[in-house]
C-alpha positions in Angstrom: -15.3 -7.7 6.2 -14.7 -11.3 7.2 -17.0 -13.3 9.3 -14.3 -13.9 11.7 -13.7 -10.5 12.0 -17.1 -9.2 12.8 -17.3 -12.0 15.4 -14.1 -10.8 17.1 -15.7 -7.1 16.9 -19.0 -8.4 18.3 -17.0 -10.4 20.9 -15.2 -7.2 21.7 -18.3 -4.7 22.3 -20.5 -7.8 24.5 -17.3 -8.5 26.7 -17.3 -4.6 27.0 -20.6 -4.2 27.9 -20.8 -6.9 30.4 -17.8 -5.4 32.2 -19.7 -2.3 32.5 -23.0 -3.6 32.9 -21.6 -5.3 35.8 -20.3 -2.3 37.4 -22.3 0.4 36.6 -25.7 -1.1 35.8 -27.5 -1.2 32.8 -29.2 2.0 32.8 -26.1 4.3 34.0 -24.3 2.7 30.7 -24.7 4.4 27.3 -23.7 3.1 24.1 -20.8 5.5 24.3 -19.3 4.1 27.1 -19.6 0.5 25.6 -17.6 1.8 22.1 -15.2 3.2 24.3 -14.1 0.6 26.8 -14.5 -1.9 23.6 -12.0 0.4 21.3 -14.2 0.7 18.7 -16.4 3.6 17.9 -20.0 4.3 18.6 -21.2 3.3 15.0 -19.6 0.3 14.9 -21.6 -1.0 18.4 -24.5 0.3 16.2 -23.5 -1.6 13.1 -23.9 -5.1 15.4 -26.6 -4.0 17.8 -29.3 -1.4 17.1 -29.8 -0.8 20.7 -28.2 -1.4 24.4 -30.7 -3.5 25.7 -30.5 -5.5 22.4 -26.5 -5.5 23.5 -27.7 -6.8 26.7 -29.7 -9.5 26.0 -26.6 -10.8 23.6 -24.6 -10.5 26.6 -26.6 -12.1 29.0 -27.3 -15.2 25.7 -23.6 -15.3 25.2 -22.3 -15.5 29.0 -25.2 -17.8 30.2 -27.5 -20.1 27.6 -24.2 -20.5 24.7 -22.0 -21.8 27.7 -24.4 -23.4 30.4 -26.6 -26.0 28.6 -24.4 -27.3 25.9 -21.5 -28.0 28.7 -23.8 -29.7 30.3 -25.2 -31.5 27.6 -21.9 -32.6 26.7 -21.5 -34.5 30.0 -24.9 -36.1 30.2 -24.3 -37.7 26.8 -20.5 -37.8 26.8 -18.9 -38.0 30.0 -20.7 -40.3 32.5 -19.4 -43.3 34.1 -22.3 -43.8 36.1 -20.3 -43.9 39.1 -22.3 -42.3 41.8 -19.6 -39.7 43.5 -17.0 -39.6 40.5 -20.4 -38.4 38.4 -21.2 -35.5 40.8 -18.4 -34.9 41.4 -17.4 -33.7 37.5 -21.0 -32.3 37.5 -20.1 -30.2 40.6 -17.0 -28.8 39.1 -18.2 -28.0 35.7 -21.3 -26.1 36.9 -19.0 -24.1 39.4 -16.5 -23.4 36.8 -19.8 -22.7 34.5 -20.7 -19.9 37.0 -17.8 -18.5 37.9 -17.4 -17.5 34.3 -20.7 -16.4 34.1 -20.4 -14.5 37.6 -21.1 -11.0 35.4 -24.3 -12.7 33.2 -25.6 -13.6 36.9 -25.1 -10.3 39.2 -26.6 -8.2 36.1 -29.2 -10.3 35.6 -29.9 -9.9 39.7 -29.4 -6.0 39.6 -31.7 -5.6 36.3 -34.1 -7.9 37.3 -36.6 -5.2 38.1 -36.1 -3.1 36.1 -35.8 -5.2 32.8 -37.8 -8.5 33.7 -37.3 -9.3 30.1 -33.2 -10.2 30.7 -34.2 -12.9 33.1 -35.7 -15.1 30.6 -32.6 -15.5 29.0 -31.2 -16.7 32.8 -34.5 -19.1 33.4 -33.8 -21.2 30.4 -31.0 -22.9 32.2 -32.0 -24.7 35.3 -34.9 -26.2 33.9 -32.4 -27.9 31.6 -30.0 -28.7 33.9 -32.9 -29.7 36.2 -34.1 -32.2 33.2 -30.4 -33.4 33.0 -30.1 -34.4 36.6 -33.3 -36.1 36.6 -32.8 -38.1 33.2 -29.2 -39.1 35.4 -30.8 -40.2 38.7 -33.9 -41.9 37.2 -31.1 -43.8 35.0 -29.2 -44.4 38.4 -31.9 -46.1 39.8 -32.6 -48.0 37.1 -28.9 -49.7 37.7 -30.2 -50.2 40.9 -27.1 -47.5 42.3 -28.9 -45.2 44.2 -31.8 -46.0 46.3 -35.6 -45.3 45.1 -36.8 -41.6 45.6 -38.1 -38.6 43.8 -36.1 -37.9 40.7 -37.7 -34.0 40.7 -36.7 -33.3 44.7 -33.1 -35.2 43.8 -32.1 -33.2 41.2 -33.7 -30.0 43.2 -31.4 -30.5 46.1 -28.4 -31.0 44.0 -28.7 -27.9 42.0 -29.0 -26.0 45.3 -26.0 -27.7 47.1 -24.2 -26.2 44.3 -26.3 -22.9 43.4 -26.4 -22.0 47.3 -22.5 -22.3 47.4 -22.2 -20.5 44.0 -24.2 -17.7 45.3 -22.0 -16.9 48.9 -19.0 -16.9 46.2 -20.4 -14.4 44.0 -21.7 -12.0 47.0 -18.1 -12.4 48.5 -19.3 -13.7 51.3 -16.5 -13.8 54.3 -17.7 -16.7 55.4 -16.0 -19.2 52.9 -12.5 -20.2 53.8 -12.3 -23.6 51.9 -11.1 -23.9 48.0 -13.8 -25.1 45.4 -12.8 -28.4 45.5 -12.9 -29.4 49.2 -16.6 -28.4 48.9 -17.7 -30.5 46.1 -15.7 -33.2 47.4 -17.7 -32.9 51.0 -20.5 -32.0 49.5 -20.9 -34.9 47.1 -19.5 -37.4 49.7 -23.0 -36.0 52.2 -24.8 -36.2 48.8 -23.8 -39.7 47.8 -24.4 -41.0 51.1 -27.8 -40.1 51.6 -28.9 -41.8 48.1 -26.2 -44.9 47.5 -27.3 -48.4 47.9 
């Protein structure tokens, strides 16, 4: 068997699982089930994971850690202008498009919390990084003398929860939000900006 074809396969059975994860929670989910809504049978989910919170954890690495840092490692070092609101703005956008595709990784990860502390490891390897990113970009802001002098740490905090806290009323379909994507992170960055540009 090809490598690409075992990476489809594997792609196939964690896509599954996170579907069902998602709906059913972890524990109400047998390896069964998984085989089944991946179209493959129960041996082969076996073959590629030798147990379902094994197939959880991959889930949770694939949909989360594999997509979140290395997107935004790839705009720290590749993408910045170093213009204040067109910078947030792209950083505001890729980490709502970031979580959006990883709405499943994140409302598992908050229903199996609990009972499987273990999965949120997996989740906490993120922020910290992106955290690390933000304040590497703000120190280097100030440095160009772009943004006034201030706390890197409690910059970067209340970034991440302009965009987490709006993330979060998405994914809990909260009512309350009537405005696309975009007109938030464009008021939210002009607020932003405005607090911190020289």
């Amino acid at each position: 068997m090809s490598n690409d074809v075992v990476v489809v396969t594997e792609d196939k059975i964690l896509m599954a699982a996170a579907v069902l994860f998602q709906e059913k929670g972890f524990h109400a989910v047998s390896m069964k089930n998984i085989a089944g809504q991946a179209g493959v049978s129960e041996m082969t989910v076996f073959r590629h994971f030798s147990s379902k919170k094994q197939v959880l954890e991959a889930v949770i690495k694939k949909l989360t850690y594999d997509t979140y840092i290395s997107s935004f490692q790839e705009i720290f070092e590749k993408k910045i202008c170093w213009e204040l609101e067109t910078d947030l703005v792209l950083i505001s956008e890729t980490y709502q498009r970031i979580m959006a595709d990883n709405r499943s990784a994140f409302i598992i990860t908050m229903r199996e919390e609990k009972t499987i502390p273990e999965i949120s490891e997996f989740i906490r390897q993120g922020p910290p990084q992106f955290e690390s990113f933000l304040q590497q970009y703000f120190g280097a802001m100030m440095e160009r003398k772009k943004i006034i002098r201030g706390n890197v740490e409690a910059l970067a905090l209340n970034f991440m929860a302009v965009n987490f806290g709006y993330f979060f009323f998405k994914a809990l379909g909260h009512k309350m939000i009537n405005i696309s994507d975009s007109q938030y992170i464009e008021t939210a960055v002009q607020l932003f900006a405005k607090g911190i540009k020289l």
